[in-house]
N, C-alpha and C positions, 0 to 999 in steps of 0.2 A: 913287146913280147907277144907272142902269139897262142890267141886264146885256145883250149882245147872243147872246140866244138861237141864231141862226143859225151863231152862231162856231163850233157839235159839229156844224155838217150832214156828212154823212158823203156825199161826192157816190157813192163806190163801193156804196155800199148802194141809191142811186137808180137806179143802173146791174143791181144783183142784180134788184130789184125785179120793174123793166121786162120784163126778160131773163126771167125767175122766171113771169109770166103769159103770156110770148110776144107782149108787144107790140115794134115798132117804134119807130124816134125819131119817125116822121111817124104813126104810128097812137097813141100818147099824146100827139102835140102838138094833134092833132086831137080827142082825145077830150078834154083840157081846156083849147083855147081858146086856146092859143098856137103861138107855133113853133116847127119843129124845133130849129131854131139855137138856141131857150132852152133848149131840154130838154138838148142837147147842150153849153152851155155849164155847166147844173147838172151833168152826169157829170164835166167836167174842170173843175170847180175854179173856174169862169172870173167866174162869178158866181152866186148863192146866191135862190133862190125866196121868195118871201115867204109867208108862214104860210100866206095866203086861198090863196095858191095850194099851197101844200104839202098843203093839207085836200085841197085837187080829186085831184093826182096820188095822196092816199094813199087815197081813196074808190076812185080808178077803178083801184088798184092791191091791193084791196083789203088794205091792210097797214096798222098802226096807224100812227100820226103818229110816234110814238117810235122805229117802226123807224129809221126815218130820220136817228135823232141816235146810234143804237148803235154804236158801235168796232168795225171789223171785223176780224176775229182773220188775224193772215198766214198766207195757206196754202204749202205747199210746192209748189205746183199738182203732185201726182202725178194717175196715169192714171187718168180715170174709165171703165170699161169699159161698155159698152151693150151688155146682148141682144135684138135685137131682131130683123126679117124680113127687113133689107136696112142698105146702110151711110142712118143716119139722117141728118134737116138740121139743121145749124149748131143750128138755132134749136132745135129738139127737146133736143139735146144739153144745152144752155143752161139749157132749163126743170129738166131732168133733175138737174143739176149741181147747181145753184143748192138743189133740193131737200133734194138729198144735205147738204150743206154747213147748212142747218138743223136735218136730222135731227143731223148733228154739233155744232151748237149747242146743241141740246136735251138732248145728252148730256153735253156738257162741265160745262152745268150742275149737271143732277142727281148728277154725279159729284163734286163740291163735297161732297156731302151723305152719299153711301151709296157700299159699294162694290158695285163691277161683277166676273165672273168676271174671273181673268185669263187672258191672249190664250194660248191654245194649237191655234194653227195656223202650220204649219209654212211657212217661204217655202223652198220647194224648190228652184225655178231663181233665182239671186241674178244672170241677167247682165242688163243695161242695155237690150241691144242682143240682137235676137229671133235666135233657129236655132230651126227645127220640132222638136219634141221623137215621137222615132217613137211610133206608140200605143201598141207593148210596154212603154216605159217609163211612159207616161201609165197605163197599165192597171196599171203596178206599184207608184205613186206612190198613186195609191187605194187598193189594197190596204195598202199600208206605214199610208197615215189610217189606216182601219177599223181594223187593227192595233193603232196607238198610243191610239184613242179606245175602245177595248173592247168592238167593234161586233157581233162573229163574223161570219155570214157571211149571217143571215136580212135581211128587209125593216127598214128604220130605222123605229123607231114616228111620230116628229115632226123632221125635218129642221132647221125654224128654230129650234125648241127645243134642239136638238143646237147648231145651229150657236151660240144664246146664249151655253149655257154653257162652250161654248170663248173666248168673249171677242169676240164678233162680235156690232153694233150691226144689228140686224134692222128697219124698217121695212115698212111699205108707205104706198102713195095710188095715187089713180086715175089712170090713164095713157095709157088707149085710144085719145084723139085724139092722141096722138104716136105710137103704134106704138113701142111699148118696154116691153119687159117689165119688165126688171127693171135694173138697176147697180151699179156697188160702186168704191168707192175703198179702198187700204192707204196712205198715207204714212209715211214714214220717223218712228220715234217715238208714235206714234199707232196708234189701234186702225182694223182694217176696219172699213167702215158697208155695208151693202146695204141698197139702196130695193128693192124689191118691185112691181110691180102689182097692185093690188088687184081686176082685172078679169078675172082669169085662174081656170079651174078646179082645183081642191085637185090633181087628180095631175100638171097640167101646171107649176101654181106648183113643186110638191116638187122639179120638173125645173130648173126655174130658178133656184132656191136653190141646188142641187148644182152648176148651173153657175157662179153668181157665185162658188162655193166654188173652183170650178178656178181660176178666173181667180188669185183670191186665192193660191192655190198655187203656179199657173206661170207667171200673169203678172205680180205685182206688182212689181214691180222693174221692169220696160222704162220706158223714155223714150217721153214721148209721142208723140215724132215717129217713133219706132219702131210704133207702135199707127196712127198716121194714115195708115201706105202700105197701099194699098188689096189690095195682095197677101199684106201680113203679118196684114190685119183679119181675112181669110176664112182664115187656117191657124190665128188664135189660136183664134176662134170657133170651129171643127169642134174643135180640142183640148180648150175648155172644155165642150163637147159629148160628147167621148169619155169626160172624166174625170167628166160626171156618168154618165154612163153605166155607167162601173166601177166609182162610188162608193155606187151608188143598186143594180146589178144584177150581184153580184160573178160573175165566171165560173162558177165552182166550185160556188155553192150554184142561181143563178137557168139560169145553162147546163144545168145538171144536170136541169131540171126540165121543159123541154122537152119533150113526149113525142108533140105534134099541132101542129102548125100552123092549126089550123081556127080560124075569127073567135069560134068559143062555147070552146075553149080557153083563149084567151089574155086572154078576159074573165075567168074564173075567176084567172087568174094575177093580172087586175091590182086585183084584192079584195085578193089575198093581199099585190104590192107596192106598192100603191097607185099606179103609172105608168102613163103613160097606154098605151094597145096600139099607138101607131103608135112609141113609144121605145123600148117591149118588143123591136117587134117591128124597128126597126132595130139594137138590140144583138143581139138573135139573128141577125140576119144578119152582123152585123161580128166575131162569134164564129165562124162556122161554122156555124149549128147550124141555121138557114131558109138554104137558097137562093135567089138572087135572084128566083127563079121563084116562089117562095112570099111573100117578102116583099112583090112587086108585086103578090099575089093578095089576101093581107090587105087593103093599101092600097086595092085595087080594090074589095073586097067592102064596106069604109066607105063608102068614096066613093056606091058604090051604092045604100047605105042614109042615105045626108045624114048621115053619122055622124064627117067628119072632125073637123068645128069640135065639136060635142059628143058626143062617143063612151059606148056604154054602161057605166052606174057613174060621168058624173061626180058627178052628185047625192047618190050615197052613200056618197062619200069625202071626207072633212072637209078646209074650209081649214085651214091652219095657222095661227095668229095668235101672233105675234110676243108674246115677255110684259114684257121687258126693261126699257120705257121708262113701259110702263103699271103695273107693280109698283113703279116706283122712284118716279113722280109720287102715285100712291094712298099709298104708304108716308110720305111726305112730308107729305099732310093729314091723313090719319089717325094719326099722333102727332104733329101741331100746330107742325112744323117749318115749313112754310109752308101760308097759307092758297091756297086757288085759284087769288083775286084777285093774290096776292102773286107767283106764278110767271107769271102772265101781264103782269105789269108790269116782271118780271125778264127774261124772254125776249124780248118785243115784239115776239112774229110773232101772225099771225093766229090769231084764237083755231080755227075748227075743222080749222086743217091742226096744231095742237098738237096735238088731237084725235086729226086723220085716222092723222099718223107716231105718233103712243104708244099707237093703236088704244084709246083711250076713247071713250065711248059718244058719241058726239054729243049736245054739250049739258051736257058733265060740268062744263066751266067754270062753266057760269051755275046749278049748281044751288049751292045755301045748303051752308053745314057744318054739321055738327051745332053746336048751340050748346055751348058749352062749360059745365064744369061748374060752380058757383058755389057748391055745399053738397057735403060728405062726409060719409061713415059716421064716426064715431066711433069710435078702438078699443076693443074690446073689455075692459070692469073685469074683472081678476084676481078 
């Protein structure tokens, strides 16, 4: 008798999907050929696509056929935090989310296999429900990190590297037409993930990694209806702001160091911590140490020179590349745990966003494995 295929459709993965590229019920009903009403009935349950048509939505959705029939693991829906320019749309968030939540799939896998660091970051604020935390303590809760992580008090060499081997799932991908830098989720039970953009310059990313790190600190615990008031968005954000600030530029050693305000000072400074001079130069103002009169001088003197969006040295200060996800897939082929083909058939996400999140080369899928060996050396006659 013959099985009915359609009976594993997983309509909430059709719904990830959609969400996941930033289409619409009416801009994928459009793009293959039917109605909304059907696409909307394939989300809830109500009736099931047929194959010809399942090819179309998983073409125009670029995602394999099999995504589609994968079990979806229950989430605890904890807060996904957004750094980005202004409060984001619905739909931005969605894409964002939806990312994060594969980069968590691609780990849960791998972690079948190999172990991962274990989590040693601390959840500092445990309440639900948000109070501003003042930036004396925020300033003191960084220092306590550096502290427990064995930082002293100079520049950190590699931030995502740091943050790995504390037990934090590091990504990136491109993310420019949504305007969001980076994200991060903690759930209860579970490890942090932070997605990354990958559009961002090395000293401004190091900035935004120390800020998902705050988050992770002082905000993972809130309730997300606590995160969505628009009052509580803009005090979390400047706190996860402060604490990269103090985590990235401790008072004591980068305070101290101050000795000019001029725009060719603060360039040398930022060789030395690899940040960028307008973060420099707003922690030395929130210390004391520039005046506002100088800090708007800085800012002015970029400005002047087209130098906010690319400031000099970002060129010759290194991305960060996450190594986490890409040592634990290469480790996996190369002692014949699984082949390529095998982990892409096991995952069922698109092959170069496996890629893009476990930062392999583009194309690392489709290349051949070594062939295996079929003859050995012989031992050695006594």
């Amino acid at each position: 008798m013959e099985t009915n295929r359609f009976a594993k459709f997983v309509p909430a993965r059709l719904t990830q999907a959609r969400e996941a590229r930033g289409y619409t019920l009416s801009q994928l009903s459009e793009a293959v050929g039917i109605s909304h009403q059907a696409i909307s009935k394939y989300e809830n349950n109500l009736s099931q696509p047929s194959f010809d048509m399942l090819e179309k939505i998983s073409d125009t959705l670029n995602m394999p056929v099999t995504f589609f029939f994968k079990p979806i693991s229950v989430s605890k829906e904890g807060v996904v935090f957004f750094r980005s320019g202004a409060m984001t749309s619905v739909k931005s968030k969605n894409v964002h989310k939806h990312k994060l939540n594969w980069v968590r799939d691609i780990h849960l896998y791998l972690e079948q296999f190999l172990n991962f660091p274990a989590i040693n970051v601390p959840r500092i604020i445990q309440r639900e429900y948000f109070i501003a935390t003042p930036d004396e303590e925020i300033d003191r809760v960084a220092a306590e990190l550096r502290r427990s992580w064995n930082l002293g008090n100079g520049p950190i060499s590699n931030v995502s590297l740091l943050m790995e081997k504390n037990g934090v799932i590091v990504s990136r991908s491109p993310s420019s037409s949504y305007s969001i830098d980076a994200c991060s989720i903690w759930e209860d039970g579970e490890r942090p993930y932070v997605l990354l953009s990958d559009d961002k310059t090395g000293p401004r990313s190091r900035f935004d990694i120390a800020h998902e790190l705050g988050h992770l600190v002082l905000h993972s615990k809130l309730k997300q209806s606590e995160f969505n008031q628009k009052q509580n968005y803009k005090i979390i954000e400047r706190e996860a702001n402060r604490f990269a600030g103090a985590f990235l530029l401790p008072e004591q050693s980068f305070g101290s160091e101050i000795y000019s305000s001029s725009l060719e000072y603060f360039i040398s400074l930022k060789m030395r911590w690899k940040i960028s001079i307008q973060a420099m130069a707003y922690r030395a103002h929130s210390l004391g140490v520039l005046t506002e009169y100088q800090h708007i001088y800085l800012r002015q003197k970029l400005a002047k020179q087209n130098q906010l969006t690319k400031e000099p040295l970002d060129e010759k200060i290194d991305f960060e590349e996450p190594l986490a996800l890409r040592q634990a897939i290469v480790a996996l082929v190369d002692h014949n745990v699984k082949t390529r083909q095998d982990i892409l058939t096991d995952l069922r996400l698109a092959r170069e966003e496996i890629e893009q999140f476990s930062n392999l080369d583009n194309g690392y899928f489709l290349e051949q494995s070594a062939q295996a060996n079929i003859v050995s050396f012989k031992p050695k006659s006594k």
